[in-house]
C-alpha positions in Angstrom: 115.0 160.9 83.4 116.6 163.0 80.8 113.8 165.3 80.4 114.2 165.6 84.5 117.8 166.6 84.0 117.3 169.0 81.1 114.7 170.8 83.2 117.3 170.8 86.2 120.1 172.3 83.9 117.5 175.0 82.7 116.5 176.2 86.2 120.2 175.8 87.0 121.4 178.4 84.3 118.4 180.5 85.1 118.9 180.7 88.8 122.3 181.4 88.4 121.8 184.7 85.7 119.2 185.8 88.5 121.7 185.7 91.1 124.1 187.4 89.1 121.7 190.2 88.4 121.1 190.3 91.8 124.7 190.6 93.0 125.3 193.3 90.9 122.4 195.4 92.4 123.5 194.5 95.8 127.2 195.8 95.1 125.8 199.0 93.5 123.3 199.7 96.6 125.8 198.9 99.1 128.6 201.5 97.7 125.2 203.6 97.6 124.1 202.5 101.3 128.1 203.8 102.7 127.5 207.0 101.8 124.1 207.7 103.8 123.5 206.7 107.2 120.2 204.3 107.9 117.5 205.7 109.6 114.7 204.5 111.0 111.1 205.0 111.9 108.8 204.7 115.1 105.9 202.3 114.7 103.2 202.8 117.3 100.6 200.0 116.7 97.0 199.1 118.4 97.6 195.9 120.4 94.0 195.7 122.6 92.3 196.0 119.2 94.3 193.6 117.2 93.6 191.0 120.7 90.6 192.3 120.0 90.3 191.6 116.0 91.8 188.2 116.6 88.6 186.8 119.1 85.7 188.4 116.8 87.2 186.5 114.1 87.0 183.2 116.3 83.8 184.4 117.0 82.1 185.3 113.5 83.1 181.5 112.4 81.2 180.1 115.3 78.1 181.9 114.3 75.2 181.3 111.4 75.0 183.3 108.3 72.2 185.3 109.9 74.0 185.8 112.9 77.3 186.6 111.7 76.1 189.7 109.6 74.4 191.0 112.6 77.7 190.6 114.8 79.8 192.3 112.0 77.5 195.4 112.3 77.4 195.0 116.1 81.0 194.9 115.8 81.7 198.1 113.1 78.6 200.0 115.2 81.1 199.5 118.3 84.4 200.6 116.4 82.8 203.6 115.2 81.7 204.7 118.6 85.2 203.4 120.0 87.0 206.0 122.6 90.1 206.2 123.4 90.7 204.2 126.9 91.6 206.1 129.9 94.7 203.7 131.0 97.5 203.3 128.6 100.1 200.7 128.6 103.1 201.0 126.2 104.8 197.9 125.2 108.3 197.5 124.2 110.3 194.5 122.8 114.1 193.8 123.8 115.3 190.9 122.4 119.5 191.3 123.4 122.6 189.6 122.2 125.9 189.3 123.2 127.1 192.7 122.3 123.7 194.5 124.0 123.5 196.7 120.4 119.5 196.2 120.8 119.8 199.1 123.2 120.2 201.9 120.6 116.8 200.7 119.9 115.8 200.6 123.0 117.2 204.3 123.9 114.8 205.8 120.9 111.9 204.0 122.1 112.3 205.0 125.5 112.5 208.2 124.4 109.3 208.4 123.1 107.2 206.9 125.9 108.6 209.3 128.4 107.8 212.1 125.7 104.1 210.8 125.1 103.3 208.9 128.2 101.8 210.6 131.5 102.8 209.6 135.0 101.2 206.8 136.4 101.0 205.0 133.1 102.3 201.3 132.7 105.3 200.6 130.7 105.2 196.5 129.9 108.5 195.6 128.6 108.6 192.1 126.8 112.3 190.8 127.8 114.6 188.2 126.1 118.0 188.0 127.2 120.9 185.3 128.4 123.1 188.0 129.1 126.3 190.0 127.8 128.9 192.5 128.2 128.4 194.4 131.0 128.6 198.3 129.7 126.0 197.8 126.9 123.7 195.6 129.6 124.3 197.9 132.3 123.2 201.0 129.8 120.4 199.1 128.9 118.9 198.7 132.3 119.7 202.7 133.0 117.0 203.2 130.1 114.7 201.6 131.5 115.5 203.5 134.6 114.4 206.5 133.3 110.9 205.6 133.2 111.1 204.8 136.5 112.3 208.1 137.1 109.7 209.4 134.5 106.6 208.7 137.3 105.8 205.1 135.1 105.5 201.9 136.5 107.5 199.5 134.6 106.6 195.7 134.3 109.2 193.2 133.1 107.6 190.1 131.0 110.0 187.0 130.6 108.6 184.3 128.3 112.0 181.9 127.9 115.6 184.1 129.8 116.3 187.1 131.5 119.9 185.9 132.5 123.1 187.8 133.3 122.8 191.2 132.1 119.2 190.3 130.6 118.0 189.7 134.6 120.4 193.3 135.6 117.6 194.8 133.4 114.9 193.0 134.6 115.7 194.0 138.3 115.0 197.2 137.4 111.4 196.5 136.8 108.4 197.2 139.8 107.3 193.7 138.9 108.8 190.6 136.9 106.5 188.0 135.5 108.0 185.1 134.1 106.4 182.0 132.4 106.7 178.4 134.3 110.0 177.6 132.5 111.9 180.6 131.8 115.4 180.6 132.9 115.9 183.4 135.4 119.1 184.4 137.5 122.7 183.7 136.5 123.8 186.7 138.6 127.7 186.3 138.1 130.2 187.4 136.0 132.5 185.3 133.6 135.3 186.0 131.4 137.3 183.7 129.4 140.0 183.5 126.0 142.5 180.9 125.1 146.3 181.6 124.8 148.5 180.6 122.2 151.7 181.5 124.0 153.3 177.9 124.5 151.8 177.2 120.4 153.6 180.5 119.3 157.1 179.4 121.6 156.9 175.9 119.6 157.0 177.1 116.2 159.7 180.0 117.4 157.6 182.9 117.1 158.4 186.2 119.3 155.2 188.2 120.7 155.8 192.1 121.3 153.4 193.8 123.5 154.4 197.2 125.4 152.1 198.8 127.5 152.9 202.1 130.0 150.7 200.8 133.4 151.3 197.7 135.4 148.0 196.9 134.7 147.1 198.2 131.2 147.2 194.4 130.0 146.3 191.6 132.4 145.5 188.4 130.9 146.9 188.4 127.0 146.3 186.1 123.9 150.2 185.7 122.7 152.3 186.4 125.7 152.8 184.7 128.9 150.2 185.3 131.3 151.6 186.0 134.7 150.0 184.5 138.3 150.2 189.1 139.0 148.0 189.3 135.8 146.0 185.9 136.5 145.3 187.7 140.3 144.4 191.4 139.0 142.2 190.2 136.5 140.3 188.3 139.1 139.6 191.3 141.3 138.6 193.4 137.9 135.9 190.3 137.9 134.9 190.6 141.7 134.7 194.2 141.2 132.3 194.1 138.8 130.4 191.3 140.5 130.0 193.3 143.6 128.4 195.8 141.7 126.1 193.6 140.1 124.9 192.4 143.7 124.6 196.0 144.9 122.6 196.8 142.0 120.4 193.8 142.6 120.1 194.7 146.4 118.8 198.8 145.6 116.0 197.0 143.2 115.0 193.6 145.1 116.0 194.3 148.5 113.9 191.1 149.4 116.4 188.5 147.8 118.8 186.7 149.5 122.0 187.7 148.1 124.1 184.8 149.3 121.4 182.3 147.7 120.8 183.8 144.5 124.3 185.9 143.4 126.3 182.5 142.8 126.1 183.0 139.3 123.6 180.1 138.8 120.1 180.2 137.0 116.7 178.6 138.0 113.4 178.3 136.0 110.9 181.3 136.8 109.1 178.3 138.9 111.6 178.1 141.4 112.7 181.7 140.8 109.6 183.0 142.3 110.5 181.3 145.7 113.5 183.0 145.9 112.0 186.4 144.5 113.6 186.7 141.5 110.3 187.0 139.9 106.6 188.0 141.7 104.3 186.2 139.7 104.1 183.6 137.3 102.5 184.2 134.2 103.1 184.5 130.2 103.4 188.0 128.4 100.9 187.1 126.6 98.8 186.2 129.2 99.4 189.0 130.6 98.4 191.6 128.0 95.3 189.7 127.1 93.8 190.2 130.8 94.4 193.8 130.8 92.9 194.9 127.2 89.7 194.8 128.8 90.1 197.9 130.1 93.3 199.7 129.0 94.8 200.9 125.6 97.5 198.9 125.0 99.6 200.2 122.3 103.1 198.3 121.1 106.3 200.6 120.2 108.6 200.1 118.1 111.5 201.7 116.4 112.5 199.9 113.0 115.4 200.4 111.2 115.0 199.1 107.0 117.8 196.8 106.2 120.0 198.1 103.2 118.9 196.9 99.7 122.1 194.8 99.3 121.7 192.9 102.8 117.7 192.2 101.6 119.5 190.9 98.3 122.2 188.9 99.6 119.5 187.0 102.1 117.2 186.4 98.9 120.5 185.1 96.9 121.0 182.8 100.0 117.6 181.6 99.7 117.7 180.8 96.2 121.1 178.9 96.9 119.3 176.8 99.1 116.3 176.1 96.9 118.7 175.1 93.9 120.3 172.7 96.1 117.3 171.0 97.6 116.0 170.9 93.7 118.5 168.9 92.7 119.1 166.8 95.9 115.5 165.6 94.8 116.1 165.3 91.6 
């Protein structure tokens, strides 16, 4: 037991000069990392031949000694002589949060289709959202407008939400697929944030807030919210709803409005009766029955995380590791 606990001490004193090392790096790179911006690079990579890769391998393990060499040849014979397919489809992954910041992304990428793309071409976009504010979700789906607007046909792919602002973006789509149980709809609008007016009164503390507008402030955090501010923030909410149906109405004409813009969410199952979605099927499904016959080619633009971020994850990491260690021990 006490060789057990010297050895814990020892990794304990060396884990903690490694961290400290690493601190210091990450506080020099980050001071470095302010005064440069980030950028980022496009990565274009082959997705039919990686689908491709992935069953020959399956394959060649199946197969004899004798037969696998010949396949391998068959298979490098084939690659050599490879040409380019004729139909193109250009993937792209949005995976949103709250604050929609994904679409800077997003914006680049776009960019680049419409610059390398030609018309008639298929744009699959690989969708994951439950939703957000409504100026960064509402710029997200005008990107993907513009390769409507660019001649492509765009194809939404929903594996587990398109919600909210997620769905606004899918609507914009010439087709949604959606697996079995992904959550599809939520076509409402909801604001909320406590008040600590009465909290503030009881321990005698005065809130100040001037505005020049009637309506410059509405609902507030400190003061007393007033039935005038409670009713004008409502319509500022049924404003923006309405403009969410009408949005949903000039892409999916075919829905009933009154059924599916109460704000509440079905699985892509029953979405598809209400035509939320037109067919039910996974993305990867999806892109596995059309490398047979079209170049499928994934796009993404990738910004490198600063040095000190990297760092401070791996410090993390090694917190976590020193306290499992000794938990065990």
């Amino acid at each position: 037991m006490e060789f057990i606990l010297e050895i814990a001490d020892f990794v304990v004193k060396a884990a903690i000069i490694v961290m400290v090392i690493m601190l210091i790096v990450a506080v020099i790179s980050n001071a470095a990392q302010r005064q440069r911006r980030q950028e980022g690079e496009l990565q274009v990579r082959n997705l039919s031949r990686d689908l491709r890769y992935s069953a020959q391998t399956i394959e060649l393990e199946t197969l004899s000694k004798k037969q696998r060499k010949h396949a391998q040849k068959q298979h490098k014979k084939a690659d050599k002589n490879e040409q380019p397919a004729e139909q193109r489809v250009f993937v792209i992954d949005f995976k949103g949060s709250m604050d929609a910041h994904e679409v800077e992304n997003l914006q680049r990428e776009v960019n680049a289709v419409i610059g390398a793309a030609k018309a008639g071409e298929t744009v699959f976009v690989r969708l994951e959202s439950p939703g957000g504010v409504v100026h960064g979700y509402g710029l997200a789906a005008a990107q993907l407008q513009r390769l409507r607007d660019a001649e492509l046909k765009l194809i939404i792919g929903v594996d587990k939400v398109a919600a909210s602002g997620g769905y606004m973006m899918a609507a914009v789509a010439e087709k949604i697929i959606a697996a079995p149980f992904a959550i599809i709809g939520s076509i409402g609008v909801v604001a909320q944030l406590p008040n600590f007016h009465r909290w503030l009164k009881k321990h005698d503390v005065d809130f100040e807030q001037v505005t020049a507008g009637d309506f410059k402030r509405t609902l507030s955090l400190f003061g007393e919210n007033t039935d005038a501010g409670r009713r004008k923030f409502k319509e500022d909410l049924e404003q923006i709803h309405k403009q969410f149906k009408q949005h949903i109405a000039d892409y999916r004409p075919q829905v009933d409005l009154a059924k599916v813009a109460t704000g509440e969410y079905w699985t892509a199952q029953h979405a598809i009766g209400l035509e939320l979605v037109d067919e039910i099927c996974t993305t990867d499904g999806w892109l596995l029955e059309h490398c047979k016959d079209h170049g499928i080619y994934h796009i993404r633009y990738h910004v490198k995380r600063p040095l000190g971020e990297r760092v401070g994850k791996n410090v993390t990491a090694v917190l976590t590791s020193i306290r499992e260690f000794l938990t065990k021990s």
